[in-house]
PyMOL Python script that loads the backbone (N, CA, C, O; Angstrom):
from pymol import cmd

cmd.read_pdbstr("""\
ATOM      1  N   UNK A   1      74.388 116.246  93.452  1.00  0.00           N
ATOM      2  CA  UNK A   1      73.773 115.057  92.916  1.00  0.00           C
ATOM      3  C   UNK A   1      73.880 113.924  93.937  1.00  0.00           C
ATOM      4  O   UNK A   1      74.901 113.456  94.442  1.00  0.00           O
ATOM      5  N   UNK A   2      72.232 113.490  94.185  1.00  0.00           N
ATOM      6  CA  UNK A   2      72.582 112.305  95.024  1.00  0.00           C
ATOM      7  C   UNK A   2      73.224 110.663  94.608  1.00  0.00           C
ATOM      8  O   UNK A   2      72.613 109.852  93.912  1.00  0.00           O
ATOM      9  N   UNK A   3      74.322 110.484  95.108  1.00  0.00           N
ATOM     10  CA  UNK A   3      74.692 108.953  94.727  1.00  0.00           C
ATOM     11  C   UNK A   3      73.649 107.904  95.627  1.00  0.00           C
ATOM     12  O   UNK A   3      73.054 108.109  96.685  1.00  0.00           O
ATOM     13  N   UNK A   4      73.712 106.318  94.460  1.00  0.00           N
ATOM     14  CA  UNK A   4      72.924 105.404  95.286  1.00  0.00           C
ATOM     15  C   UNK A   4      73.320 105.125  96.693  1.00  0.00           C
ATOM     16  O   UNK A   4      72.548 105.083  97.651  1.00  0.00           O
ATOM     17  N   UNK A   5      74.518 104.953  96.711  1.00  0.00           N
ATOM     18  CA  UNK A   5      74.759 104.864  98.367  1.00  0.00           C
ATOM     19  C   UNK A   5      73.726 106.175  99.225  1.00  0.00           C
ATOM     20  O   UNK A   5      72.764 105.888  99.938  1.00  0.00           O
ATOM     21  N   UNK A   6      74.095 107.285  99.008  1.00  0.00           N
ATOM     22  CA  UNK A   6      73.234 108.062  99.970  1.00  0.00           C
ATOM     23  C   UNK A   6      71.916 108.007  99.946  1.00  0.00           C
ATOM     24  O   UNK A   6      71.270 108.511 100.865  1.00  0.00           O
ATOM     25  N   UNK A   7      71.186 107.256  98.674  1.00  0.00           N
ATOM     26  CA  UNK A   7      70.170 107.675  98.678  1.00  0.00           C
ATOM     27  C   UNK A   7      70.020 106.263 100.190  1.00  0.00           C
ATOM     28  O   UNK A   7      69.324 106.322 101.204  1.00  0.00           O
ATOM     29  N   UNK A   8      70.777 105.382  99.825  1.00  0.00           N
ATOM     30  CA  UNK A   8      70.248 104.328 100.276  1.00  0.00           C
ATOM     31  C   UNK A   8      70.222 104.650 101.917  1.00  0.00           C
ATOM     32  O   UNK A   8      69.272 104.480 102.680  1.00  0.00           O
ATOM     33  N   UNK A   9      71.328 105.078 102.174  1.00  0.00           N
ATOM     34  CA  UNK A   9      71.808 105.684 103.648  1.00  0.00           C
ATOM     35  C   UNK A   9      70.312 106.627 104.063  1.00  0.00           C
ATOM     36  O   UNK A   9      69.401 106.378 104.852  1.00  0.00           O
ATOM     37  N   UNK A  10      70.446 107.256 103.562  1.00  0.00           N
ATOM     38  CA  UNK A  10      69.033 108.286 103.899  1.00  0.00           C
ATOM     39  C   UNK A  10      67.491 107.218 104.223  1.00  0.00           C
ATOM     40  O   UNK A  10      66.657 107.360 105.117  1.00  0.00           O
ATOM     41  N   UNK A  11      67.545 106.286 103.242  1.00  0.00           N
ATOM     42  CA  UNK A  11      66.610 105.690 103.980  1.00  0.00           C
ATOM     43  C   UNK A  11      66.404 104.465 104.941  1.00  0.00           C
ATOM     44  O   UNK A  11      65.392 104.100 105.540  1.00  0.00           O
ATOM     45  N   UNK A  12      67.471 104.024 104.912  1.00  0.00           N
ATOM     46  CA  UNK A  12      67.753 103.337 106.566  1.00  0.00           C
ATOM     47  C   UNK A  12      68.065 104.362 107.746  1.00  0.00           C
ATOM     48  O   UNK A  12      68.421 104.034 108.878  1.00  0.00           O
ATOM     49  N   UNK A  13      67.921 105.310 107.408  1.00  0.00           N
ATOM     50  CA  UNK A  13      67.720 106.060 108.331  1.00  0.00           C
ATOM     51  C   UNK A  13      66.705 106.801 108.769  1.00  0.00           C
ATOM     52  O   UNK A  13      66.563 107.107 109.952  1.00  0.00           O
ATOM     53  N   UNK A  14      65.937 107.134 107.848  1.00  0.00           N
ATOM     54  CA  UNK A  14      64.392 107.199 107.852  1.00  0.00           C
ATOM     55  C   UNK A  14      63.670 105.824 108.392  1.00  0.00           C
ATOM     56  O   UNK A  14      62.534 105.879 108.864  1.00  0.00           O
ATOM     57  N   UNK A  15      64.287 104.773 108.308  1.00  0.00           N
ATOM     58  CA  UNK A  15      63.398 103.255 108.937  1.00  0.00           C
ATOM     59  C   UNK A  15      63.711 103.489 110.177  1.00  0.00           C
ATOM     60  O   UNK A  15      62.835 103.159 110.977  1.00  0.00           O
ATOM     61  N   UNK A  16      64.813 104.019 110.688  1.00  0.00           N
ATOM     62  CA  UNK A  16      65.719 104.007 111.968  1.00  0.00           C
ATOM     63  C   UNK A  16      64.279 105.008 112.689  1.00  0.00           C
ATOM     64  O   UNK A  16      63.296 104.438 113.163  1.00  0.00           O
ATOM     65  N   UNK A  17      64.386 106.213 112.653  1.00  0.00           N
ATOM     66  CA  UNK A  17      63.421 106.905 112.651  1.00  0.00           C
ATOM     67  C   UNK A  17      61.938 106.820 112.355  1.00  0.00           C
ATOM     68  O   UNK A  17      61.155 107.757 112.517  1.00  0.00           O
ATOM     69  N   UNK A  18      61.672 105.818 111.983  1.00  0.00           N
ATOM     70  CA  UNK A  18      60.170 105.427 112.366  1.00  0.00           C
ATOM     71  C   UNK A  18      60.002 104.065 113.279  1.00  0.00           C
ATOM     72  O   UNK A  18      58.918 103.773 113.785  1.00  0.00           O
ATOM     73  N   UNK A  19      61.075 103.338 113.420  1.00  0.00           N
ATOM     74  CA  UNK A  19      61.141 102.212 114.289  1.00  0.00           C
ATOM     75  C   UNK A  19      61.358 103.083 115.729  1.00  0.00           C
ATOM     76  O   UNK A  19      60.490 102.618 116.467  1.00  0.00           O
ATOM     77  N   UNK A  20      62.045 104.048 116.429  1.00  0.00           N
ATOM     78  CA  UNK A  20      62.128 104.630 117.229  1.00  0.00           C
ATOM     79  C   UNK A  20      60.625 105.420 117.566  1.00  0.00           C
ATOM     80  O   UNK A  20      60.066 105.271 118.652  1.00  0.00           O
ATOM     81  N   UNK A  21      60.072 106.266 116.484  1.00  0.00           N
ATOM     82  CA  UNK A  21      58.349 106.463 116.739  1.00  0.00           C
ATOM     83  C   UNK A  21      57.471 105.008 117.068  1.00  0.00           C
ATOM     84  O   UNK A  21      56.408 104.926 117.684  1.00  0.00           O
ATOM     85  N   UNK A  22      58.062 104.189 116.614  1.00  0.00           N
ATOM     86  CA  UNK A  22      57.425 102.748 116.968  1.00  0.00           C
ATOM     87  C   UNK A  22      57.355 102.209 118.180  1.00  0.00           C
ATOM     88  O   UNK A  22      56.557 101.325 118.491  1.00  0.00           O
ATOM     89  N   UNK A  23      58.266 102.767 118.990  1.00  0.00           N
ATOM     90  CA  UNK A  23      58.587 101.949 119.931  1.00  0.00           C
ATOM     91  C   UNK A  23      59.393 101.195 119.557  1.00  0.00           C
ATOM     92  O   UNK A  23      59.549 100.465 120.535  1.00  0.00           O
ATOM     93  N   UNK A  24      60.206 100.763 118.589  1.00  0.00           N
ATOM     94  CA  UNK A  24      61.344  99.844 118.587  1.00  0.00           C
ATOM     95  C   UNK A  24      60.588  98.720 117.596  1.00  0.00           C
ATOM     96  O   UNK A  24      60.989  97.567 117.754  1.00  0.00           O
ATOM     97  N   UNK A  25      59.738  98.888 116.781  1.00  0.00           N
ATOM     98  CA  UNK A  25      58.669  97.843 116.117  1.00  0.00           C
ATOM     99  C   UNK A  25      59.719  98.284 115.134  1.00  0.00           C
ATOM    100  O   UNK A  25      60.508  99.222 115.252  1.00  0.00           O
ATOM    101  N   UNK A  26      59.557  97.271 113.953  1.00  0.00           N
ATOM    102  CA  UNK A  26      60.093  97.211 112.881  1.00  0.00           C
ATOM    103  C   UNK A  26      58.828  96.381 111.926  1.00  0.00           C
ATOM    104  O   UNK A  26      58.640  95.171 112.047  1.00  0.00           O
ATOM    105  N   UNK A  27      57.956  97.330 110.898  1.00  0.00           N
ATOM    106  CA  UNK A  27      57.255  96.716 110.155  1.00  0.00           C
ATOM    107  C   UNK A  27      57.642  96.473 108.903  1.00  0.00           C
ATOM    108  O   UNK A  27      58.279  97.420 108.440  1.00  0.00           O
ATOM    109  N   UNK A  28      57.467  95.329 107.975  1.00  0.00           N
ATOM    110  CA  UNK A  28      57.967  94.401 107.028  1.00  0.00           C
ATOM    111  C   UNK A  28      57.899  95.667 105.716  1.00  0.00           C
ATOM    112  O   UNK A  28      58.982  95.999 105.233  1.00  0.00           O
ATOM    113  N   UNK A  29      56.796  96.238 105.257  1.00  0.00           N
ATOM    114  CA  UNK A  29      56.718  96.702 104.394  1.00  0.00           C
ATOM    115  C   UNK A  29      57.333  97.828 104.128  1.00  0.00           C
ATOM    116  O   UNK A  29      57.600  98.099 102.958  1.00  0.00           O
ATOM    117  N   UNK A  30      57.683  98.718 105.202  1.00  0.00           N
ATOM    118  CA  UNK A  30      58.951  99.783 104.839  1.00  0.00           C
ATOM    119  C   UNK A  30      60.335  99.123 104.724  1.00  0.00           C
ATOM    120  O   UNK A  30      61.010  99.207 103.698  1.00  0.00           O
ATOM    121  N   UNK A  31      60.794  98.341 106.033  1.00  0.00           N
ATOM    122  CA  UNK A  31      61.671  97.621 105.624  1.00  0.00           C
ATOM    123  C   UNK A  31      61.952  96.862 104.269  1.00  0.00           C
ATOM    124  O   UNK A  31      63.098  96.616 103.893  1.00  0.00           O
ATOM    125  N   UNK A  32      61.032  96.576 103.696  1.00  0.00           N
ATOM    126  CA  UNK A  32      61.351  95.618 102.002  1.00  0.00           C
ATOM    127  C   UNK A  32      61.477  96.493 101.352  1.00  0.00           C
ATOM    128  O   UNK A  32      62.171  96.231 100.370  1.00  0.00           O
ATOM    129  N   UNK A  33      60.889  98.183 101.432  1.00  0.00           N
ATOM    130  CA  UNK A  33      61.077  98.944 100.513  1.00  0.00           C
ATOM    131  C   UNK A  33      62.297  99.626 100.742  1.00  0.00           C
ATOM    132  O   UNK A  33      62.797 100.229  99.793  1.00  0.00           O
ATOM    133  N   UNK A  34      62.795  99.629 101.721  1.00  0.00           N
ATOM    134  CA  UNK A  34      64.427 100.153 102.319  1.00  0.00           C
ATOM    135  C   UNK A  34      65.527  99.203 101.504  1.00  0.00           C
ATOM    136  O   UNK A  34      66.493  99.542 100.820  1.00  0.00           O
ATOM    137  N   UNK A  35      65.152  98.241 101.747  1.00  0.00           N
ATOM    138  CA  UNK A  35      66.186  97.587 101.276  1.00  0.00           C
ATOM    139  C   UNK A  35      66.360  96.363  99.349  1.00  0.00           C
ATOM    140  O   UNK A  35      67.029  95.429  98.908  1.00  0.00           O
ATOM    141  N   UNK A  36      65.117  97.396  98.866  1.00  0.00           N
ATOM    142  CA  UNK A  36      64.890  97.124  97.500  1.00  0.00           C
ATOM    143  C   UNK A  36      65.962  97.942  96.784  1.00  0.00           C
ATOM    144  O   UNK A  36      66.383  97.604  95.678  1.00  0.00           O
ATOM    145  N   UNK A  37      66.545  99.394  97.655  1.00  0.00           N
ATOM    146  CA  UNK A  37      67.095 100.171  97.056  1.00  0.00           C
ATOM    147  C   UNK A  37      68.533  99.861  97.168  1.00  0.00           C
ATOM    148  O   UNK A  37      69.454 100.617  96.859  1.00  0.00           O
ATOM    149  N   UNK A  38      68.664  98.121  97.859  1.00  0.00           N
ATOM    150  CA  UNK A  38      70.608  98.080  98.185  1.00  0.00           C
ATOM    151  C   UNK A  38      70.460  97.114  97.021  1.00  0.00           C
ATOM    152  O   UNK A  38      71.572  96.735  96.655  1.00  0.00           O
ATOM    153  N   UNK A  39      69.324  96.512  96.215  1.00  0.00           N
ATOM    154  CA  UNK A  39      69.713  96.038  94.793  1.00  0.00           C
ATOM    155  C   UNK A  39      70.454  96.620  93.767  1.00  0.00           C
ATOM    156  O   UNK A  39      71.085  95.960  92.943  1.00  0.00           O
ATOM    157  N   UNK A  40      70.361  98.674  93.808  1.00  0.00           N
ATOM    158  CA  UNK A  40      71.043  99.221  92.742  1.00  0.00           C
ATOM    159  C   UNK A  40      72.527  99.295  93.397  1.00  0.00           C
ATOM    160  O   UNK A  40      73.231  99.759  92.500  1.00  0.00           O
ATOM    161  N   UNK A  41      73.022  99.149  94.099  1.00  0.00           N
ATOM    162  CA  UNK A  41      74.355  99.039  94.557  1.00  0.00           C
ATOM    163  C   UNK A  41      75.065  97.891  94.478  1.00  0.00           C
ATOM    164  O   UNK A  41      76.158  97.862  95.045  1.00  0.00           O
ATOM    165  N   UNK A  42      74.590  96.730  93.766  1.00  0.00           N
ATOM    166  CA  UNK A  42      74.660  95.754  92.870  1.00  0.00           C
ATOM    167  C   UNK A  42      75.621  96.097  91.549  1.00  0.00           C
ATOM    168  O   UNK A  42      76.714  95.801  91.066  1.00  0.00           O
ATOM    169  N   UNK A  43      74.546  96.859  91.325  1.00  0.00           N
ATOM    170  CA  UNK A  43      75.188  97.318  89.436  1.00  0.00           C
ATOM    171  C   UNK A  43      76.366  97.737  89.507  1.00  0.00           C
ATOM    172  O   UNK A  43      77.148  97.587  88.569  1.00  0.00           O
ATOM    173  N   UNK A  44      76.709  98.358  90.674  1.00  0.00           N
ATOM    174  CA  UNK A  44      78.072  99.517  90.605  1.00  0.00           C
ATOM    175  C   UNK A  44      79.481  98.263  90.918  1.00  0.00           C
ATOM    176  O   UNK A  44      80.657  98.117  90.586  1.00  0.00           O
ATOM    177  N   UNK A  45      78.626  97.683  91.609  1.00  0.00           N
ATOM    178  CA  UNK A  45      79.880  96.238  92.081  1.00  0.00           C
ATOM    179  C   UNK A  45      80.178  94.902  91.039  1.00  0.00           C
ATOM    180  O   UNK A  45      80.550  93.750  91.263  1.00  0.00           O
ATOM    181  N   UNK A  46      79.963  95.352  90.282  1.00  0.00           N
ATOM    182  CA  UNK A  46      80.355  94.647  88.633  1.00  0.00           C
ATOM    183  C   UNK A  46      79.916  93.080  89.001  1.00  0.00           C
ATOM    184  O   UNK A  46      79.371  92.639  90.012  1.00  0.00           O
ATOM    185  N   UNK A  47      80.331  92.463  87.881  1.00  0.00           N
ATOM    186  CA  UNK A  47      79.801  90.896  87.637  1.00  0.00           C
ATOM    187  C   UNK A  47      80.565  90.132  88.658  1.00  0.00           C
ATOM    188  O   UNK A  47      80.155  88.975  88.755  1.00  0.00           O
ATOM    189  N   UNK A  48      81.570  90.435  89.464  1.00  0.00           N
ATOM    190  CA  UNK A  48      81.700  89.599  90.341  1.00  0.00           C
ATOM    191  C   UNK A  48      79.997  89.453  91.425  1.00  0.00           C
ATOM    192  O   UNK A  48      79.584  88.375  91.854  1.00  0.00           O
ATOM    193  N   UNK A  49      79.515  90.376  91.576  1.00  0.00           N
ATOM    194  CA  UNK A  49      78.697  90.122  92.889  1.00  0.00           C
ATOM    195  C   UNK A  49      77.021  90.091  92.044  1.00  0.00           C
ATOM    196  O   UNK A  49      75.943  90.538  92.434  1.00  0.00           O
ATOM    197  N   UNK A  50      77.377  89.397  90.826  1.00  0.00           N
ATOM    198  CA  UNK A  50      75.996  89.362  90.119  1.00  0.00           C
ATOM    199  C   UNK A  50      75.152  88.237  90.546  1.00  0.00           C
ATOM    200  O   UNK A  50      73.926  88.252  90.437  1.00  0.00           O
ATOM    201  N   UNK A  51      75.821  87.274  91.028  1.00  0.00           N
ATOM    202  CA  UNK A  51      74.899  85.852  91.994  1.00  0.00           C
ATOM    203  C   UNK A  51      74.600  86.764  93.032  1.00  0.00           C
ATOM    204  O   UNK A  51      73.403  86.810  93.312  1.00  0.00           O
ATOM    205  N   UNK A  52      75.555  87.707  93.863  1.00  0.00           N
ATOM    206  CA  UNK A  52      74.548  88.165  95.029  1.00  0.00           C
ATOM    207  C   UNK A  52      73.345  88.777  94.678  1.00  0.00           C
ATOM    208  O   UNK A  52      72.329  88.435  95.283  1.00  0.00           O
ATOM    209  N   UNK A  53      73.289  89.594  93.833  1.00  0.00           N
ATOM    210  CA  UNK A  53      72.259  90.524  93.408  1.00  0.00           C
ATOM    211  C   UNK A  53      70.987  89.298  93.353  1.00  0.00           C
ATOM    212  O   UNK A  53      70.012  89.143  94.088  1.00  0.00           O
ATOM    213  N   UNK A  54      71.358  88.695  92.416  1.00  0.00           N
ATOM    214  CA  UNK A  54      70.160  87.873  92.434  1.00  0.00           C
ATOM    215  C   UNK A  54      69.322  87.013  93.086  1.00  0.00           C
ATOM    216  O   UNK A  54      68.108  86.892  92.923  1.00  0.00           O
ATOM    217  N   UNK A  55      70.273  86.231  94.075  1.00  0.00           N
ATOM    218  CA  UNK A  55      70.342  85.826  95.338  1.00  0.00           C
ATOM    219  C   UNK A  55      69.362  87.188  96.266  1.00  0.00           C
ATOM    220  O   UNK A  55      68.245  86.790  96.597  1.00  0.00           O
ATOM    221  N   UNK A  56      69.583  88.206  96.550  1.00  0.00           N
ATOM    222  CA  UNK A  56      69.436  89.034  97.519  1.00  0.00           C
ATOM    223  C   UNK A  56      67.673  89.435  96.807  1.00  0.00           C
ATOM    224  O   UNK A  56      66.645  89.467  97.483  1.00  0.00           O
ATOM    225  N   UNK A  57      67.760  89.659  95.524  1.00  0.00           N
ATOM    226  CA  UNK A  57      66.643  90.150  95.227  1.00  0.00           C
ATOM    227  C   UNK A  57      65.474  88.987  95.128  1.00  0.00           C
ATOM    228  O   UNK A  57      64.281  89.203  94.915  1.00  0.00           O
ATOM    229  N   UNK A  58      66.140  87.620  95.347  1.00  0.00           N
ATOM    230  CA  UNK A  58      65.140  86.669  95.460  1.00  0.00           C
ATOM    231  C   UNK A  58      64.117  86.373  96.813  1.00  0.00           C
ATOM    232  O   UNK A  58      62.957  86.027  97.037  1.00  0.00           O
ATOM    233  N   UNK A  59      65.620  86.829  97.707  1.00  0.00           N
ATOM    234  CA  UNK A  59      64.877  86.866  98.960  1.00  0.00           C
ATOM    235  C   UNK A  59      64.092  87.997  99.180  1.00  0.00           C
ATOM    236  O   UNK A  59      63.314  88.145 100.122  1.00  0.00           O
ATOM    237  N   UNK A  60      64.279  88.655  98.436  1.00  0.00           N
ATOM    238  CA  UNK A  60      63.612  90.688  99.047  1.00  0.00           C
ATOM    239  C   UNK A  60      62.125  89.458  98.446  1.00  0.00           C
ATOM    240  O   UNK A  60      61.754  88.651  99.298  1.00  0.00           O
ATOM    241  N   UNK A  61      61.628  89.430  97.477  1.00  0.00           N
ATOM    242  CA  UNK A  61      60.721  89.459  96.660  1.00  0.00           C
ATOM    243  C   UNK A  61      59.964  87.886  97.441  1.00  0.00           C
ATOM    244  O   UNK A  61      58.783  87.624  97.216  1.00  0.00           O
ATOM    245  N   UNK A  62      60.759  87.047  98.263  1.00  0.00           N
ATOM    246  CA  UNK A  62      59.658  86.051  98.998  1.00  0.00           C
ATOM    247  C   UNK A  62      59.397  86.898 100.457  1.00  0.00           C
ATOM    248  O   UNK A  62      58.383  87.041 101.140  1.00  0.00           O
ATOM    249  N   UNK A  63      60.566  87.309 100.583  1.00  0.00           N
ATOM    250  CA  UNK A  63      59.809  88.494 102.143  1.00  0.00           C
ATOM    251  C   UNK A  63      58.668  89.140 101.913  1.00  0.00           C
ATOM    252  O   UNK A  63      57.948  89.303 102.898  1.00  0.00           O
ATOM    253  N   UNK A  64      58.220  89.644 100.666  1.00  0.00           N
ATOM    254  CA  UNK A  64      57.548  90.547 100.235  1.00  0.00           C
ATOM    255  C   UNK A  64      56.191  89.382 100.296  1.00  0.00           C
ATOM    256  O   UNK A  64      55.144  89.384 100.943  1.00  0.00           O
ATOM    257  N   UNK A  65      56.681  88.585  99.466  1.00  0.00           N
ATOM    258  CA  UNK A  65      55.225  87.844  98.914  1.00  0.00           C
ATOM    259  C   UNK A  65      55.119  87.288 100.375  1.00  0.00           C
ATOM    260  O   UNK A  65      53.961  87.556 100.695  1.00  0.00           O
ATOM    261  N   UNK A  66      55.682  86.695 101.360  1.00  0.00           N
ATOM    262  CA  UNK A  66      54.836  86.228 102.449  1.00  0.00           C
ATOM    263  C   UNK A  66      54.505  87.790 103.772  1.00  0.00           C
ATOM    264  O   UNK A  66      53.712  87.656 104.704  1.00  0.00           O
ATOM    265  N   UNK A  67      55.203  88.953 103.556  1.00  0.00           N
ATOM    266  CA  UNK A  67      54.176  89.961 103.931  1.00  0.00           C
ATOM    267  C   UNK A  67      52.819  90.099 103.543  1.00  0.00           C
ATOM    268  O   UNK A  67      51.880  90.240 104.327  1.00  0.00           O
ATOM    269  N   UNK A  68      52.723  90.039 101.880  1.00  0.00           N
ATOM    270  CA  UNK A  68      51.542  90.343 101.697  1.00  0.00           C
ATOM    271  C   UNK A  68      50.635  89.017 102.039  1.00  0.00           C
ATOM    272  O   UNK A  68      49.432  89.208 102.217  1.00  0.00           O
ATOM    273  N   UNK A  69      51.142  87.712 102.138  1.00  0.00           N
ATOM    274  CA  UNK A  69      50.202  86.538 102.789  1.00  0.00           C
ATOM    275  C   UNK A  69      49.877  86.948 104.161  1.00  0.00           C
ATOM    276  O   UNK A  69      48.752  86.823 104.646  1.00  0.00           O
ATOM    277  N   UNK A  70      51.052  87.518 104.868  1.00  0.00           N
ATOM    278  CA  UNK A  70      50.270  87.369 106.120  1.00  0.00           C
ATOM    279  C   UNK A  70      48.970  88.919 106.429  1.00  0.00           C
ATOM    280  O   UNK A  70      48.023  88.949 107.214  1.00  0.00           O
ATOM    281  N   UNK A  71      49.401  89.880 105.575  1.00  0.00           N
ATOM    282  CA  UNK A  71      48.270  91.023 105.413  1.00  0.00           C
ATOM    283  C   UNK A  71      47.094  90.431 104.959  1.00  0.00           C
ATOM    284  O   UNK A  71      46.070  90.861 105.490  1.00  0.00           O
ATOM    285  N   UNK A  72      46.917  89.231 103.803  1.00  0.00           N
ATOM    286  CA  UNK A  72      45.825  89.024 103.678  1.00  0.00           C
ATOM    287  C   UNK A  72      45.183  87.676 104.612  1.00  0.00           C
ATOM    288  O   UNK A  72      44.049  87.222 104.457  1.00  0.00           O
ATOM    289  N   UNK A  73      46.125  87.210 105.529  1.00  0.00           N
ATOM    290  CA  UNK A  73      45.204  86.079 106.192  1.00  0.00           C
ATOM    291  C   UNK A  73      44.482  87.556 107.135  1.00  0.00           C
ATOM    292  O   UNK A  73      43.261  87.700 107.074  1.00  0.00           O
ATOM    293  N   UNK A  74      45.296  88.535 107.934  1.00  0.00           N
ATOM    294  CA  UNK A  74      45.080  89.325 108.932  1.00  0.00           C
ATOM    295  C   UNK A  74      43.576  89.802 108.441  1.00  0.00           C
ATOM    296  O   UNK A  74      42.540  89.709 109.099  1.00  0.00           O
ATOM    297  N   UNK A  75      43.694  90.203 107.439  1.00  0.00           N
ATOM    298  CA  UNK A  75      42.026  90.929 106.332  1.00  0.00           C
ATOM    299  C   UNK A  75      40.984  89.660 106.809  1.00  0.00           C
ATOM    300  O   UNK A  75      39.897  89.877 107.344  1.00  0.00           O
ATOM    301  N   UNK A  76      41.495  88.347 106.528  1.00  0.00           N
ATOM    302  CA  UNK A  76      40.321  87.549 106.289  1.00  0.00           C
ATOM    303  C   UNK A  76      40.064  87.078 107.653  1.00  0.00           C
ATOM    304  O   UNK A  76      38.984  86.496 107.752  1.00  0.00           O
ATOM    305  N   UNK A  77      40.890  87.181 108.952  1.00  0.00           N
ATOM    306  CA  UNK A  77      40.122  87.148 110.081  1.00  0.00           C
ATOM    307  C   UNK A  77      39.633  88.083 110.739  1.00  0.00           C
ATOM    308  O   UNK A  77      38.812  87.790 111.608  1.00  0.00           O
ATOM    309  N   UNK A  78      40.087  89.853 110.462  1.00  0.00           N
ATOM    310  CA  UNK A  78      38.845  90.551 110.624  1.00  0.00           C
ATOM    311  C   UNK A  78      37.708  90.223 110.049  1.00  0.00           C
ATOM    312  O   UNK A  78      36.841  90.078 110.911  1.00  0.00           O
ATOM    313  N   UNK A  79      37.370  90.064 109.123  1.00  0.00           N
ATOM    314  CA  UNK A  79      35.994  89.963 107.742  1.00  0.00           C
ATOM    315  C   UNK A  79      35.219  88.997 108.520  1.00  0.00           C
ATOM    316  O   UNK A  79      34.005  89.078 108.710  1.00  0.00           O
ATOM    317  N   UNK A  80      35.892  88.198 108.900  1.00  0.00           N
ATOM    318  CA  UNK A  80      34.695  86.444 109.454  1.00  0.00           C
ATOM    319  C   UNK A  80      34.982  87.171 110.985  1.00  0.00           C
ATOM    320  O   UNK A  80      33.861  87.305 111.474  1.00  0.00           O
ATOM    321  N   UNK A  81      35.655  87.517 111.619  1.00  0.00           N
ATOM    322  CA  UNK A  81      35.240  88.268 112.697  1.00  0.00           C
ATOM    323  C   UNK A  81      34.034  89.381 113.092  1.00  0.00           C
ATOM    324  O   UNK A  81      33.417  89.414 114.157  1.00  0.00           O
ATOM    325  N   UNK A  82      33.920  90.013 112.283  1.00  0.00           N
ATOM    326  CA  UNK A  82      32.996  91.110 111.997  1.00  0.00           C
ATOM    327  C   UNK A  82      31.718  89.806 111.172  1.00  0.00           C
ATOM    328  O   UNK A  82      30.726  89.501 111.834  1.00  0.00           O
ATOM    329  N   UNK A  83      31.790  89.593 110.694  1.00  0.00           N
ATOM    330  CA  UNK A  83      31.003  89.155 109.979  1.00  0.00           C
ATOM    331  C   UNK A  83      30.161  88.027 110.756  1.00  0.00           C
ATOM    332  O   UNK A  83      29.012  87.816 110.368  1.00  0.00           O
ATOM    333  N   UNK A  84      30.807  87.112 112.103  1.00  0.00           N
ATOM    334  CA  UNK A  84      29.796  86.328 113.107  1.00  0.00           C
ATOM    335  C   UNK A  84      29.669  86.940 114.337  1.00  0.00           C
ATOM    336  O   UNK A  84      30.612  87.292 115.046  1.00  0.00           O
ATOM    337  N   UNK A  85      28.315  87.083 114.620  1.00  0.00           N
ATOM    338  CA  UNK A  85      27.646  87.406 115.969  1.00  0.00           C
ATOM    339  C   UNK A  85      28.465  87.427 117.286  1.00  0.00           C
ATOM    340  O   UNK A  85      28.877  86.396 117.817  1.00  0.00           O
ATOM    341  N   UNK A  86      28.674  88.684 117.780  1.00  0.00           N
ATOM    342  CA  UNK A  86      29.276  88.126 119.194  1.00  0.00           C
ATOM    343  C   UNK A  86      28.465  87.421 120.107  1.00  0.00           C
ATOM    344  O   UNK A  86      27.332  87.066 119.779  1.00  0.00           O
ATOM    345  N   UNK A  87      28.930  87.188 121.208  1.00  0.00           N
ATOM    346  CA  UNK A  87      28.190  86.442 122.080  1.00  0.00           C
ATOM    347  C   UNK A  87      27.256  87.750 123.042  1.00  0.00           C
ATOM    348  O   UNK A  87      26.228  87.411 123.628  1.00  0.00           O
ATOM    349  N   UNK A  88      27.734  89.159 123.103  1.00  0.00           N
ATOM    350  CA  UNK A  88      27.063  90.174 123.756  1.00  0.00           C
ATOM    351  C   UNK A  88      25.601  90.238 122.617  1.00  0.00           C
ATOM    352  O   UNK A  88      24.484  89.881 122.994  1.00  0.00           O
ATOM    353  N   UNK A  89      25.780  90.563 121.736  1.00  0.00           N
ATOM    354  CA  UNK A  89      24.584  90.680 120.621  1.00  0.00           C
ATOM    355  C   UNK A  89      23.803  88.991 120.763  1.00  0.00           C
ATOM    356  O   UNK A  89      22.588  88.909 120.582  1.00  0.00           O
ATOM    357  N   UNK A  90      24.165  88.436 120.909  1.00  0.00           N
ATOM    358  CA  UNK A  90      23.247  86.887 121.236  1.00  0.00           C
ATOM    359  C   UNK A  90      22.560  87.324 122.506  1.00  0.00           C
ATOM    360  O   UNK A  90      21.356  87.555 122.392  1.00  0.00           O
ATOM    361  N   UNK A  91      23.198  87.504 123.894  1.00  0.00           N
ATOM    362  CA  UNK A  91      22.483  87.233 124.879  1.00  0.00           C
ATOM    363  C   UNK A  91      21.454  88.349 124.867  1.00  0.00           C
ATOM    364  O   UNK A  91      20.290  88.076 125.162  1.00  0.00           O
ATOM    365  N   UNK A  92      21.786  89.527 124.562  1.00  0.00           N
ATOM    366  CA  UNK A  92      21.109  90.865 124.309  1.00  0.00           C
ATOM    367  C   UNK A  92      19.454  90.666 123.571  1.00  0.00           C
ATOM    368  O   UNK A  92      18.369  91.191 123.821  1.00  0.00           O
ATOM    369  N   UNK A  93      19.934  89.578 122.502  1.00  0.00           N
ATOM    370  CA  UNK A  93      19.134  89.398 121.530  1.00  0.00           C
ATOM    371  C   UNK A  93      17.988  88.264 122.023  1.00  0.00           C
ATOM    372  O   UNK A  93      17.020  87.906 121.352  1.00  0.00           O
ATOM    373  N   UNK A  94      18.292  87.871 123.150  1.00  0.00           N
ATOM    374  CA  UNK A  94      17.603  86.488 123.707  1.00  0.00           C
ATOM    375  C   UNK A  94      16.857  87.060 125.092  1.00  0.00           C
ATOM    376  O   UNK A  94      16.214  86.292 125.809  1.00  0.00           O
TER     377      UNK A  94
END
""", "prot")
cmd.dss("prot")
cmd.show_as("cartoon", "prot")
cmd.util.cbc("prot")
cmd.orient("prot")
């Protein structure tokens, strides 16, 4: 039976292992999901460390929400990128 610690171990080590296929990159969205799973290791550490938990899961959850801001500014300057004329298709066109 797997305990939360290992599960958790197993997947910082799986991040370890795709940051190394990376080249040493570290992207936001595996990382937030790596470390969503050190919230259940919370529960096991009783009500003393119940401000951390909450504390920790506040920050997981604004990391998260300004990942997904910066995924959607990234969307909306491809879209208006693609979407105005280059300057090769102008002169081409003239």
């Amino acid at each position: 039976m797997e305990t939360p610690l290992t599960v958790v171990t197993e997947a910082f080590k799986e991040l370890a292992c795709g940051m190394d296929a990376d080249g040493g990159e570290l992207h936001l969205a595996p990382f937030d999901d790596t470390c969503a799973l050190v919230s259940v290791l919370f529960r096991s550490l009783g009500m003393a460390f119940r401000f951390a938990k909450i504390e920790y899961v506040t920050k997981l959850c604004s990391s998260r929400a300004r990942a997904d801001a910066r995924r959607q500014r990234a969307r909306r300057r491809r879209r208006l990128a693609a979407q105005r004329p280059s300057k090769m298709r102008r002169v081409a066109a003239a």
